[in-house]
N, C-alpha and C positions, 0 to 999 in steps of 0.2 A: 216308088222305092224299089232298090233293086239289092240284090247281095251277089255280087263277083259280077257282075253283067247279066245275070239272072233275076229275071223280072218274079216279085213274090205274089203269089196267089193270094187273093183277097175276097172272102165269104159272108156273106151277107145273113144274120140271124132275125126273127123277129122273136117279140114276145110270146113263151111256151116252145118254141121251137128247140127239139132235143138237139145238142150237137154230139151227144155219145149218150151212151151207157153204161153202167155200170155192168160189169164181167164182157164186153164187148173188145175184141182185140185191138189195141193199139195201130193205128199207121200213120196218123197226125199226131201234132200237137199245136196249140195255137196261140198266139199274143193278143191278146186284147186293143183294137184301137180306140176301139166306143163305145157306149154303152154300159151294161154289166150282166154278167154270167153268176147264176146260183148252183153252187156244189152241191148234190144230193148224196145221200146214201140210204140204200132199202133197210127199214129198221122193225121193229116186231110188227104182226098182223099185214104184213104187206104194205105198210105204209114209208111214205120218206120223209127224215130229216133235213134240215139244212145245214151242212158243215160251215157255208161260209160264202163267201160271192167274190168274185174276181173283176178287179175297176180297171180300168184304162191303162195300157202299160205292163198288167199283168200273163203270167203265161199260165196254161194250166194244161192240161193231158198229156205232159213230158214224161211224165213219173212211166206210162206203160210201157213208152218207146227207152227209156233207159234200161228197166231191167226183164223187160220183154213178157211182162206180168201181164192179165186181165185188166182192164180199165175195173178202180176200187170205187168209182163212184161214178154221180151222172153230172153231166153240162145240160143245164137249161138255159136259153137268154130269158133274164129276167127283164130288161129292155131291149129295144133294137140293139143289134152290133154290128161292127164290124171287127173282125179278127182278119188275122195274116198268118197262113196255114204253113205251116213248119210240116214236111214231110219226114219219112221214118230215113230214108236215103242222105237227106241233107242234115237229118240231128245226128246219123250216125257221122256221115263225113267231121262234123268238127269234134266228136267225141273223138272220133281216132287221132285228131293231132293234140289231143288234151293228154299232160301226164299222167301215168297210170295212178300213179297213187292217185292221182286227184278222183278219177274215174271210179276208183274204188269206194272211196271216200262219198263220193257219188250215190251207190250202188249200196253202200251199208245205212246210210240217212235215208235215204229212201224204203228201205225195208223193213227203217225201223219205224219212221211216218206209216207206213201200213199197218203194222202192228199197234200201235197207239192208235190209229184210225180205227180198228176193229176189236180194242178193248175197251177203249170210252163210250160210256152210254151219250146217244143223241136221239134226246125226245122228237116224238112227231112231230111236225108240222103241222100249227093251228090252219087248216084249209082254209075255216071261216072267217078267221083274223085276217091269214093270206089276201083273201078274195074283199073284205071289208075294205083293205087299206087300197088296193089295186084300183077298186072304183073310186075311191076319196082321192089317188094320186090323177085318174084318168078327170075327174071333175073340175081341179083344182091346177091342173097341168102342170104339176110339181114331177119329179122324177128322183131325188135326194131321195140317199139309201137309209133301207129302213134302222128304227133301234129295235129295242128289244118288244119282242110283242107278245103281248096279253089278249085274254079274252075276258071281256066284262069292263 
């Protein structure tokens, strides 16, 4: 795959593997080709939530390269992946031939996803649910994303 005669970089995740951090500055951003990606955020006692998981076709750590913020949360591969690393050089290049208003437009939705992102309460992550189900998918060689999970 290439964009303008430019061959795109392709990154290889496995399972647990951080691809950022939260408060970590921005230089990527990435599309998902395979796998799936777990959104975290640090939530009381040190502990992290799950905001959410990003599947196939998805982008995620644009948001720091648009408004030049801290990464608000973390990339974990919850499965192997593969992404296609979007650099801070080439998002900005197509942001500059984008209408400004759009760009703004851009820049005010995104500010306000933060803000919503860090007034919504998001409970911890059951570890031992996490870690229950992980060995059940690893036995049963399933890989389907999980639903809602309980402990008991």
């Amino acid at each position: 795959m290439s964009d303008g005669g430019r061959i795109l970089n392709r990154r290889t995740f496995f399972p647990g593997d951080v691809i950022f951090n939260e408060g970590d500055r921005g230089s990527q951003a990435f599309i998902l080709q395979s796998g799936r990606v777990r959104i975290t955020k640090n939530v009381s006692g040190g502990r992290r939530g799950t905001l959410g998981f990003v599947e196939p076709g998805g982008i995620f750590g644009e948001m720091a390269l648009i408004d030049q913020s801290q990464r608000m949360a973390t990339a974990i591969a919850d499965q192997s992946c593969v992404c296609i690393v979007i650099t801070e050089e080439a998002l900005k290049g197509k942001l500059a031939k984008t209408d400004p208003v759009l760009r703004m437009l851009m820049l005010m939705l995104i500010r306000l996803l933060r803000r919503v992102a860090d007034d919504t309460p998001i409970p911890p992550d059951d570890l031992a649910a996490l870690a229950r189900e992980a060995s059940a998918q690893t036995r049963d060689g399933t890989s389907q994303p999980r639903g809602d999970r309980t402990d008991g």
